[in-house]
N, C-alpha and C positions, 0 to 999 in steps of 0.2 A: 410462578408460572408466567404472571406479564412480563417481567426480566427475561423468561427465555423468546417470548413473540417478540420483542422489542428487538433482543440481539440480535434475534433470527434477519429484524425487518430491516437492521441497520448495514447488517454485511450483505444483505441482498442489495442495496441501495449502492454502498460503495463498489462492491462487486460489477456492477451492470452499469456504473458510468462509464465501461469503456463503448456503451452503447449511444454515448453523447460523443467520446472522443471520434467513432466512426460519423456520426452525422455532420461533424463538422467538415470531415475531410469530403463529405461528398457539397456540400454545400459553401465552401470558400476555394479558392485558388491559391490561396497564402495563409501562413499559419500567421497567426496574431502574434507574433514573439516577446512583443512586451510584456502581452496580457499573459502568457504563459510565463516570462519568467518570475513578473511578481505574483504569478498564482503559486508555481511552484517552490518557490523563497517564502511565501505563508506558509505551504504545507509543510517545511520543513521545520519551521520555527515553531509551528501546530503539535507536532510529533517530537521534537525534542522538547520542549519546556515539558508537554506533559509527561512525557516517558522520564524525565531527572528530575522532576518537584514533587509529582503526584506519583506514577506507575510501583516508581520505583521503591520510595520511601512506604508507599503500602504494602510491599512485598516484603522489604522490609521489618514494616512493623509485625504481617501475619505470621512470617519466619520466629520472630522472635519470639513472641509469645508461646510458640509450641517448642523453642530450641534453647533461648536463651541469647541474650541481648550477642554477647561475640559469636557464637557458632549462629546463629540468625544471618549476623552481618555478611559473614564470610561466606554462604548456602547461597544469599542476595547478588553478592558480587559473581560468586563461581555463574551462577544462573544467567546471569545478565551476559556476563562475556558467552556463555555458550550459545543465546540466543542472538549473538554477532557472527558466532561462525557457523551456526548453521545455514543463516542466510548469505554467509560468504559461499560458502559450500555449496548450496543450491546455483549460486552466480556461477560459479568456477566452469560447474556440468553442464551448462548452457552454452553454446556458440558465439563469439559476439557479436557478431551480425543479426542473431536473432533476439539477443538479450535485450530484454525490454528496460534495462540503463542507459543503453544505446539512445543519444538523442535524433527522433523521427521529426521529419517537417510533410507540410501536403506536397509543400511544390521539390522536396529532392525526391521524388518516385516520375518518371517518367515513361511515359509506356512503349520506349522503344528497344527495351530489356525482352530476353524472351515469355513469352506468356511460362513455359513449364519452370522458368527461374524464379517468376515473381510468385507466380500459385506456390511453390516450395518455400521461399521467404518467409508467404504469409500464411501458410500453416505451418510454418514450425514457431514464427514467432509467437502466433497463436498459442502453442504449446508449449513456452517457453514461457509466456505470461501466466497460461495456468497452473503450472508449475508452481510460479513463486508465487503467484497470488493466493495461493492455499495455506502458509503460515500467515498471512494477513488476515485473511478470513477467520482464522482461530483467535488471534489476539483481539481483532474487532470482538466478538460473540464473547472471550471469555472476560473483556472489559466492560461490559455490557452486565454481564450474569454480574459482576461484583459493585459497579460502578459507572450508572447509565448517564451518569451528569460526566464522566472523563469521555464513553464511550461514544457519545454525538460529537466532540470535536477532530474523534481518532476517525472516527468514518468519512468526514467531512472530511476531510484530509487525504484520506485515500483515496475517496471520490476523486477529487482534484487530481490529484497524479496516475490515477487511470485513464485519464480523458487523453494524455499524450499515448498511452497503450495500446487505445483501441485507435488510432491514426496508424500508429505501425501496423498492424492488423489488415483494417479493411480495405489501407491504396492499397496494396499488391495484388492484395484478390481481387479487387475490381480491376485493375487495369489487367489481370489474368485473365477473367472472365468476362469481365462485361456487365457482371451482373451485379446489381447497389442489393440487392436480395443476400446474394452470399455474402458479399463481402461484410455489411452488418452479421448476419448468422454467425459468423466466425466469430467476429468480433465480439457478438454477445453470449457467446458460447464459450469466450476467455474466462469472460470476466465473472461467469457460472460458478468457477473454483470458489472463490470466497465463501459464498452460503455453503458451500460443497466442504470448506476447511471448516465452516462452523455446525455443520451436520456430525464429522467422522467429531469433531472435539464434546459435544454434547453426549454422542453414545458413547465414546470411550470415556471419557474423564469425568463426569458425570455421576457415577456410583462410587468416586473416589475424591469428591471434591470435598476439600476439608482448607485449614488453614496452610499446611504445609503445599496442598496443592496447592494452592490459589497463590503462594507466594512464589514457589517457584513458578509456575508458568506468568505470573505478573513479569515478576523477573526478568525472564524468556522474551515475552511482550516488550519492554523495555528496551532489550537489547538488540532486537531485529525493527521496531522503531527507529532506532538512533542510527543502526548502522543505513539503513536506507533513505534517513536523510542525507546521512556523508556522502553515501556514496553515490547514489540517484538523481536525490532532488535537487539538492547545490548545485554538484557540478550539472545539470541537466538544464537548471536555470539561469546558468552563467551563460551555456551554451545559445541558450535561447535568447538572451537579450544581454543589455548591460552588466558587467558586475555589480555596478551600484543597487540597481534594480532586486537582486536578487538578495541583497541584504536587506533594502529594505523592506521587500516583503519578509522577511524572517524574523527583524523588529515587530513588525506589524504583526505578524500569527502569535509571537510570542509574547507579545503584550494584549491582542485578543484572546485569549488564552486564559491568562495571567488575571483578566477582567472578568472572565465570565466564569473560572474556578472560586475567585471570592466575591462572585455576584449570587453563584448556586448555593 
């Protein structure tokens, strides 16, 4: 039972920094882009090293013991690539304009757009992050339920890269409205989904968790990790600052990482 308040309290955590990425946009006039891009080049390297050293190779292992060492391996691999395209899938039925891959800065929103363009913006991007933030929410909470020393670096991580999320979110609504009230509301109202993906994953899966679960959804976990570094955080942190920069935060996450898996 501590394992499920701990999941609970970590994807509420990760979830609800896009209530940090909104305060910043009302309290700077420029986005720090350095800082973003070697925050984002960690989180990448945060979320791959564990999801291919640790996520996977325990999924892995749990498959096999109930399958058998090759049909294990092959359940591991089929599961991994599925949880690549599901989260491609979710990108695809988004907008790109409102896709929260889409790189947002404070100073490209201007408020001489119409107010009913930018209110529509920033609720669908709103809705566009809750969206995909809800297979996050489930992979935080179900790394957590198995593994709460992998489970603090994966939140930590996602924290990081909501905090550009909730910037897309709250300039449009404010410069819509007017109001720094809604404009947070929304924003923290995105970022909601996460505990919201680790609610539906607890009462569904839950009364069926066993080894084969645990391996395939690790699996699953793995594979929507990895592709959201490829596809998000890299290029997002390229975008944001230097390429050099966004390497070597990704050295840096994955050697932090790497230090505090065989420190726990």
């Amino acid at each position: 039972m501590e394992n499920v308040f701990l999941a609970f309290a970590l994807t509420l955590f990760a979830g609800l920094s896009t209530g940090i990425g909104s305060a910043l946009a009302f309290f700077t006039k420029k986005s720090n882009t350095k800082f973003l891009s070697v925050s984002l080049g960690f989180s990448a390297g945060v979320m791959i090293y564990v999801s291919m050293i640790e996520i996977y190779t325990k999924a892995k292992d749990s498959l096999s013991i109930e399958l058998g060492d090759k049909p294990g391996a092959w359940v591991t691999a089929i599961a991994f690539f599925a949880g690549m395209l599901l989260i491609a899938i979710i990108d695809k039925l988004i907008p790109s304009h409102e896709n929260p891959h889409e790189v947002h800065k404070v100073e490209d929103m201007e408020p001489h757009e119409s107010n009913k363009k930018l209110l529509r913006m920033g609720v669908f991007t709103a809705l566009a992050i809750a969206i995909h933030n809800f297979p996050e929410g489930l992979a935080t909470f179900i790394s957590a339920l198995q593994e709460p020393s992998i489970a603090i670096p994966i939140a930590v991580a996602i924290a990081i890269h909501n905090i550009p999320e909730g910037i897309a979110v709250s300039v449009p609504v404010y410069y819509a409205t007017g109001s720094k009230k809604k404009a947070f509301l929304y924003s923290f109202l995105s970022g909601l989904s996460e505990p919201v993906g680790a609610l539906v994953g607890y009462l569904v899966l839950m009364p069926f968790i066993n080894n084969i679960t645990f391996g395939i959804v690790f699996a699953l976990v793995a594979g929507i990790m990895v592709f959201i570094s490829l596809d998000e955080l890299l290029p997002s942190a390229r975008e944001y600052g230097e390429h050099h920069l966004s390497i070597y935060g990704l050295v840096a996450g994955m050697a932090v990482m790497a230090v505090s898996l065989l420190l726990l």
